[in-house]
FIDOLUM-417176 format. One record per atom (N, C-alpha, C): x, y, z; residue in one letter. Coordinates in steps of 0.05 Angstrom, whole numbers, plus 32768, in hexadecimal, padded with zeros to 4 digits. Layout:
<nodes>
XYZA...
</nodes>
This chain:
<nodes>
809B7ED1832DX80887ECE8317X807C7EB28318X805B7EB58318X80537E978316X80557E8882F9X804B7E6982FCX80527E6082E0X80427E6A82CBX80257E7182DDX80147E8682BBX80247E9D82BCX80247EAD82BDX80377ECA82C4X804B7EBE82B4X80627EA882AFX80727EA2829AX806A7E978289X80517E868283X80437E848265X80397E9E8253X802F7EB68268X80237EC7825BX803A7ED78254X80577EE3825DX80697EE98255X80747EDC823BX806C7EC4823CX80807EB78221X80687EB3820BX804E7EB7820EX803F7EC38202X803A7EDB81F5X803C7EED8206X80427F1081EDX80607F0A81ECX80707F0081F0X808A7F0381DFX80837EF781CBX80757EDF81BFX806E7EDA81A1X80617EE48197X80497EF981ADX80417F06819AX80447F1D818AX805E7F25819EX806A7F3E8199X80827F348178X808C7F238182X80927F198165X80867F12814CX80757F098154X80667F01813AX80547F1D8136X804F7F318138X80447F40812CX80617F598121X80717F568135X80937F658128X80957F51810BX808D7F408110X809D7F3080F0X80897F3D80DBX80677F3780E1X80577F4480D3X80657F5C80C5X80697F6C80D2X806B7F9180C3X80857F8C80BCX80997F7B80C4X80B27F7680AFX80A47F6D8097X80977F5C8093X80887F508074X80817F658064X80737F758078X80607F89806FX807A7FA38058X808B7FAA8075X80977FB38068X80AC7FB08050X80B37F9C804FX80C27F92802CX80AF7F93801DX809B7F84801DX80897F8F8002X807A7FAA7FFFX807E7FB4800CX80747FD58008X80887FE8801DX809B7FEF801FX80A28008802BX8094801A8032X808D8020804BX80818034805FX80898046806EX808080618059X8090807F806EX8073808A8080X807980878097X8069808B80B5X807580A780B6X805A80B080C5X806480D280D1X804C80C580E7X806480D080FFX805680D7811CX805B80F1811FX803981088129X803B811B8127X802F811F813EX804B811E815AX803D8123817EX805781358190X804C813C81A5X8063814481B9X807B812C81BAX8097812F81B4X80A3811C81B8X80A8811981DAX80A580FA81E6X80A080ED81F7X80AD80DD81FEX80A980BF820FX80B980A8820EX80A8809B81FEX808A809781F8X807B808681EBX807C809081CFX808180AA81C8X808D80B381ABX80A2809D81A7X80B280A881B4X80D1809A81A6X80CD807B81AAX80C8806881BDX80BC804A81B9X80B5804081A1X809D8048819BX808980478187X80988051816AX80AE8063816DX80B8806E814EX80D280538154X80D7804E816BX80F6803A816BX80DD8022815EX80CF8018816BX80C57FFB8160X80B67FFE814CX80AA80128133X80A68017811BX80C680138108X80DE80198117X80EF80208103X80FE80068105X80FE7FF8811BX81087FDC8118X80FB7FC5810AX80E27FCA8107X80D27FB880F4X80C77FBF80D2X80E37FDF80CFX80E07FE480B1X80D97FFA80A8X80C9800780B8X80C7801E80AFX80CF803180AEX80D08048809AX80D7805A8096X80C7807280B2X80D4808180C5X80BD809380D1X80CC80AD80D9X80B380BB80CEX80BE80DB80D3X80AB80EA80ECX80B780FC80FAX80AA81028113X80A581298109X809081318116X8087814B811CX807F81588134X80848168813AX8083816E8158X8073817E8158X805D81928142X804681A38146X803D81A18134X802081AB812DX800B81AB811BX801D81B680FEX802581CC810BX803081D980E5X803F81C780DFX805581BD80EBX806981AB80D8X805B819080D6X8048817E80DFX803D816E80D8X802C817080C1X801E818C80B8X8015819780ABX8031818D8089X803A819C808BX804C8198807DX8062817E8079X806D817C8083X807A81568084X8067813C8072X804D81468071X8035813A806AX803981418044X803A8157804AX803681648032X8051815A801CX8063815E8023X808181608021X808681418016X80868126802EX808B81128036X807480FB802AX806180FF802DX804880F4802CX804780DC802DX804680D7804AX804A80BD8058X803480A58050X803680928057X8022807E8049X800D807D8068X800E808B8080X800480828097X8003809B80A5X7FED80AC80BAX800580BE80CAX7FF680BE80E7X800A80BB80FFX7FFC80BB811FX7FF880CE8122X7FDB80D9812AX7FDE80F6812CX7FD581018148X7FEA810A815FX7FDE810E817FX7FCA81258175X7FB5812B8186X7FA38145818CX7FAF81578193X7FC0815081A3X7FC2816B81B9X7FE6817381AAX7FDF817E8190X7FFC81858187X800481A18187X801581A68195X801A81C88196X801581D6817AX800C81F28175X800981FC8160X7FE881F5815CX7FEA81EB8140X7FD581DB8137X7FC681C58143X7FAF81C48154X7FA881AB8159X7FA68192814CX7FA3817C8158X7F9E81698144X7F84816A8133X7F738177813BX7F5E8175812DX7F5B81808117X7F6F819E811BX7F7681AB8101X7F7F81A380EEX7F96819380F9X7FAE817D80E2X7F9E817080D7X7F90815C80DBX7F7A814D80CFX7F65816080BAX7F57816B80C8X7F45817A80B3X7F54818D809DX7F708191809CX7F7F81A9808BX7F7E817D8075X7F8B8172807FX7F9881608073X7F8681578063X7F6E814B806FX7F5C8144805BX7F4E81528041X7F4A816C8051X7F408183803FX7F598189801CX7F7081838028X7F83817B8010X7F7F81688003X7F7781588007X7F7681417FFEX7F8581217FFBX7F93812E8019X7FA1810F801FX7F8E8102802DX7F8E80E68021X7F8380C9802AX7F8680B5803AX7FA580C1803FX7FB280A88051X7FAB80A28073X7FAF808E8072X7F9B80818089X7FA5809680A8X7F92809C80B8X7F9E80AE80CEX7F9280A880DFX7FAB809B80FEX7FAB80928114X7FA680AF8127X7F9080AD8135X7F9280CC8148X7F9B80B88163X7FA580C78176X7FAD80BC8188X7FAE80D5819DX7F9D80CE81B6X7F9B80E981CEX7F9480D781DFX7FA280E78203X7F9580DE8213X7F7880E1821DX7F6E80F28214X7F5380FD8212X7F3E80E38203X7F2C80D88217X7F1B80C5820FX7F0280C9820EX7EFE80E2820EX7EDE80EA8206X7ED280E381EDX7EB680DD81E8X7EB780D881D1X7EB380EF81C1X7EA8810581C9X7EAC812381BDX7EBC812281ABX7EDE811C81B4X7EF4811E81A4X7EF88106818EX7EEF80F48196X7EEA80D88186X7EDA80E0816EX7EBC80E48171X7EAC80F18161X7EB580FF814BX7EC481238153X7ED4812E8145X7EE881298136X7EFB8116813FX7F08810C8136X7F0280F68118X7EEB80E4811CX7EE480D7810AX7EDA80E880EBX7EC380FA80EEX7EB5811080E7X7ED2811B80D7X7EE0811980E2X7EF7812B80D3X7F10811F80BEX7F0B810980C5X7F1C80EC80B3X7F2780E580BCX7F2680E180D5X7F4180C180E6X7F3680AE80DEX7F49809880DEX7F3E807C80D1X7F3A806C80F2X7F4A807D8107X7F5080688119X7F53807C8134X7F5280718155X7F548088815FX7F5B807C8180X7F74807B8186X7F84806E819AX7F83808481B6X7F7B807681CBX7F77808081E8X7F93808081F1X7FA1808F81F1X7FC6808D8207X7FBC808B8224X7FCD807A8238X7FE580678229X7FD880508213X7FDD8042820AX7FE0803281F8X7FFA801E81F8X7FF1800781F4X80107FF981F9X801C7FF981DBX80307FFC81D7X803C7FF881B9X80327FE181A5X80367FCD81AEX802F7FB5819BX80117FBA8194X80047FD0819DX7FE17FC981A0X7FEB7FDE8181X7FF37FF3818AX7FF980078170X80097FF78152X80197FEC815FX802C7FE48143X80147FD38138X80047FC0813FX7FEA7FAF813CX7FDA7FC18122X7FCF7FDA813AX7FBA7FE98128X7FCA80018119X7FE180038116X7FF0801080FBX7FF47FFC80E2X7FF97FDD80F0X7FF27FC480D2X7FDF7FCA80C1X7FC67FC380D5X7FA57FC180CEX7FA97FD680BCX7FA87FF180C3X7FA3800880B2X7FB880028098X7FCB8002809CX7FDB7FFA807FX7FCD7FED8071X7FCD7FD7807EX7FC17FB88069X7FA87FC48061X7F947FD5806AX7F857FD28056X7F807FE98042X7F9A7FFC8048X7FA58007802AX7FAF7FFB8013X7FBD7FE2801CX7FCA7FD78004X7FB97FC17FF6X7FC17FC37FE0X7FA77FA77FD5X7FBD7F8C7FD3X7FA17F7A7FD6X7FB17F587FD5X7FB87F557FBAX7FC87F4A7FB8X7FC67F3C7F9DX7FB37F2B7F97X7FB57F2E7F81X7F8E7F1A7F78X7F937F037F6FX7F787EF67F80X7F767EDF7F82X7F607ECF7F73X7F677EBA7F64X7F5A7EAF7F4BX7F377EAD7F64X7F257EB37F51X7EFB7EAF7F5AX7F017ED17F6DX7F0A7ED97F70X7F0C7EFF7F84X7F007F097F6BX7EE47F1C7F63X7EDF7F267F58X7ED47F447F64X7ED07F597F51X7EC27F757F61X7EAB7F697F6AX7E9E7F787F75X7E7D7F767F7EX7E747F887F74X7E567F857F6AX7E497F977F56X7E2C7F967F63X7E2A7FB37F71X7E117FB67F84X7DFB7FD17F70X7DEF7FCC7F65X7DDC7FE17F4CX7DFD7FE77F42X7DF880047F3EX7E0A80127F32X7E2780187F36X7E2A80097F53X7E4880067F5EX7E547FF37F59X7E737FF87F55X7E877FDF7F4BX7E967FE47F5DX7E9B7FC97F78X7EAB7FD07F89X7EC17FB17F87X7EE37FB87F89X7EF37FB27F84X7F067FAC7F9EX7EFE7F917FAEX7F127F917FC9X7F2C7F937FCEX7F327F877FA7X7F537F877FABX7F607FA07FA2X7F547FAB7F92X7F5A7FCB7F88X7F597FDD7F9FX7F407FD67FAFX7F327FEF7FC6X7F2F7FFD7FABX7F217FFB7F98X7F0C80197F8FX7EF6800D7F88X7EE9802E7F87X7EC980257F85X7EC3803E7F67X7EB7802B7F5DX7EAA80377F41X7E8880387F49X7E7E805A7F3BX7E60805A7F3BX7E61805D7F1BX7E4C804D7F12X7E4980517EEDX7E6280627EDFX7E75804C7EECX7E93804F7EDFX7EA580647EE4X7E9A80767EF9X7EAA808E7F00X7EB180817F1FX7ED280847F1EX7EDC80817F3AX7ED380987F51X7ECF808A7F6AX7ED080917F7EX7EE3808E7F93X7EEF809D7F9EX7F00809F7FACX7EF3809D7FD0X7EFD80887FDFX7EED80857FF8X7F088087800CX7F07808F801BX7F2280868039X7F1380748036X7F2C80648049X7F3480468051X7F15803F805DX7F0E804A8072X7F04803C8088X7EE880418071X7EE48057806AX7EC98057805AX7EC380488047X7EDF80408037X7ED9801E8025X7ED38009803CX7EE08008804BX7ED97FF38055X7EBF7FEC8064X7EB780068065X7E94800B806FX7E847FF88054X7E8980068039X7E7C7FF6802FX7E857FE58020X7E947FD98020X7E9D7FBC8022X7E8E7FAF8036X7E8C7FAE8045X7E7C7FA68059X7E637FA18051X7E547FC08051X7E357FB7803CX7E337FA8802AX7E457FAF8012X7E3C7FA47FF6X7E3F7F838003X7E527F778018X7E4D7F5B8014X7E3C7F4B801EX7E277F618031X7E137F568039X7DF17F658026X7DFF7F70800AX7DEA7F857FFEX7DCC7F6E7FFBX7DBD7F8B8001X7DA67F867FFBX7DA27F7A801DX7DA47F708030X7DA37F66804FX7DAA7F7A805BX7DA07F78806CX7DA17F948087X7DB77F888095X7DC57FA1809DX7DE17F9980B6X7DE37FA480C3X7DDD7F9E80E0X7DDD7FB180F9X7DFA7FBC80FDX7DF37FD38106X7E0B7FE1811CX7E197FD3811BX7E117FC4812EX7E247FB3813BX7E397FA58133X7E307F93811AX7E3B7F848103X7E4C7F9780F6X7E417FA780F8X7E5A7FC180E5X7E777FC680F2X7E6E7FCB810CX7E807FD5811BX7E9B7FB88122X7E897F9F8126X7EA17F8C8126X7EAE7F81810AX7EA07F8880F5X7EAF7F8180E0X7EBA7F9780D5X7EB47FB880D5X7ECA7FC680C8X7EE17FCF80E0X7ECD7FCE8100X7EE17FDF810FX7EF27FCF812BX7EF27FAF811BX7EF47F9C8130X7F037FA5814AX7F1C7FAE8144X7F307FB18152X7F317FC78161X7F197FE18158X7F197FF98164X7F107FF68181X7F1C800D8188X7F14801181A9X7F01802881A4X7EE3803281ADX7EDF804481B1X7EC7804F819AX7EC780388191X7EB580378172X7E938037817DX7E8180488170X7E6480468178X7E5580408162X7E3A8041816CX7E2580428148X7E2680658144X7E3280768159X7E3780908149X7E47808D8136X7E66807A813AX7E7B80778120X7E738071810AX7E5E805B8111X7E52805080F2X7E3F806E80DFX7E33807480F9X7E24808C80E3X7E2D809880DEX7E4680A580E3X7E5680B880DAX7E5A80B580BBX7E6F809180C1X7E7C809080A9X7E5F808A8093X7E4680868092X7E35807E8080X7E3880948077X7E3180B08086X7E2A80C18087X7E4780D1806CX7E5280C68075X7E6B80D18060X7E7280BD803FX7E6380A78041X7E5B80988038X7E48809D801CX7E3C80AC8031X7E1F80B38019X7E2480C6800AX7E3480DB8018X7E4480F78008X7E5180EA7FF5X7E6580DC7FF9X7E7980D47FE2X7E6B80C57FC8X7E5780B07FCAX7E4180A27FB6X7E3180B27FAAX7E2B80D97FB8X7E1980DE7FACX7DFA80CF7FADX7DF780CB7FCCX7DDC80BC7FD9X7DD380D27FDFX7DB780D87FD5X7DB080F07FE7X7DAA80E8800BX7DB680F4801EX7DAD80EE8037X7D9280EB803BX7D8081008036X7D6681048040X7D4C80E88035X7D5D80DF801DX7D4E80CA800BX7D6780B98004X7D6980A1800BX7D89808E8006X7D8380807FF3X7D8C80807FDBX7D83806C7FCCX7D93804D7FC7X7DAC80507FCDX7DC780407FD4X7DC980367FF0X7DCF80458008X7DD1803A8021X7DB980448033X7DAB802F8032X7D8D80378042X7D8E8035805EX7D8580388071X7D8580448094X7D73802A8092X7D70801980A2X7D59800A80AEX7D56800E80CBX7D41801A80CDX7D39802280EEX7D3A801780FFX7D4B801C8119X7D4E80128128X7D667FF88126X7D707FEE811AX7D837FD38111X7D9B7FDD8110X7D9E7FF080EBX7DBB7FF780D7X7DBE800080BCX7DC17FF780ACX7DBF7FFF8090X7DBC7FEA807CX7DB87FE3806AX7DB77FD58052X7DBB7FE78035X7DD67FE18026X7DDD7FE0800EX7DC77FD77FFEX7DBC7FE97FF1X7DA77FDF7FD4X7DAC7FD07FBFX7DB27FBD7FBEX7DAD7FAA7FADX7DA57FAE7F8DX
</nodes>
């Protein structure tokens, strides 16, 4: 081993610690029941051994129906969900799940890197969507991210909502009020507009979208972004065809109305 080759070793060992200490934090102030719902594997059982040493609670499913259920039953704060699950596909699990009306943040994970399946997958409510292999620390990383931005911070004295026309949006709550009636958004779709409202009324390209809501994603396009607007505008009650809230600027991105 040369002497970089032993700096960069004693480099991910801190960083492998210091993000293990992270989700220990994480987990004392909030307890986290995880469901991984894949063929059990060696990268299954890894990934459930280094989730469970840094706190978490995690339950495993080996096909679509019982993931289906475990969900239901358990109702995990997080759930990994492979595609290719005997029984029920993943795609099914996801669209049965959402159509219920669970919210909780959902990691898809397949070796399949088309964006076809990416696409679908989004369209359907993944918050997030991992190419196997995958190294563990990259996962325990983006199983944080997704937590953390379920949980709200504690508030901090000058943090106020943002108030864009008729929307009251709330970063430390994560809710969003239209003329006082809550709206209910997934994660990644608040964070879509969170994003707008804090540049409201200014145009924000793609681009800008994509590194500030989907920094860390692999695999993210300006199809992702239209999707989620696109699911965006359903939930606000924008009409698509005429936006009166999140406007299209041709050719650029979108701008929040002011």
């Amino acid at each position: 081993m040369t002497r970089n080759d032993a700096r960069r070793d004693v480099a991910d060992r801190r960083e492998v610690v210091r993000v293990e200490g992270d989700l220990r934090a994480a987990s004392t102030t909030r307890p986290c029941r995880l469901l991984i719902a894949g063929v059990p594997n060696a990268a299954r059982s890894a990934l459930a051994d280094a989730l469970e040493l840094s706190g978490y609670r995690v339950d495993a499913a080996d096909d679509g129906g019982s993931a289906l259920t475990k969900v239901r039953i358990l109702k995990p704060q997080l759930a990994l969900l492979d595609l290719l699950l005997p029984g029920l596909d993943g795609f099914r699990v996801l669209r049965d799940l959402r159509a219920e009306g669970f919210e909780m943040p959902v990691l898809v994970f397949s070796p399949r890197d088309s964006e076809a399946d990416k696409v679908i997958a989004f369209r359907l409510g993944a918050d997030g969507y991992v190419t196997m292999p995958c190294g563990t620390l990259e996962l325990l990383a983006r199983i944080e991210a997704l937590l953390r931005r379920q949980r709200p911070e504690e508030r901090r004295s000058g943090v106020r909502p943002l108030r864009v026309g008729s929307l009251e949006i709330d970063p430390l709550s994560r809710t969003v009020r239209r003329d006082g009636t809550l709206i209910e958004l997934r994660p990644r779709v608040f964070d879509l507009l969170l994003a707008l409202a804090r540049h409201r009324g200014v145009a924000i390209s793609r681009a800008e979208l994509m590194r500030e809501v989907w920094a860390h994603e692999h695999g993210i396009s300006s199809r992702t972004v239209d999707m989620h607007v696109a699911h965006l505008r359903r939930q606000l009650g924008d009409d698509a065809e005429s936006p009166r809230l999140v406007i299209t600027v041709r050719k650029l991105g979108y701008r929040l109305e002011a």
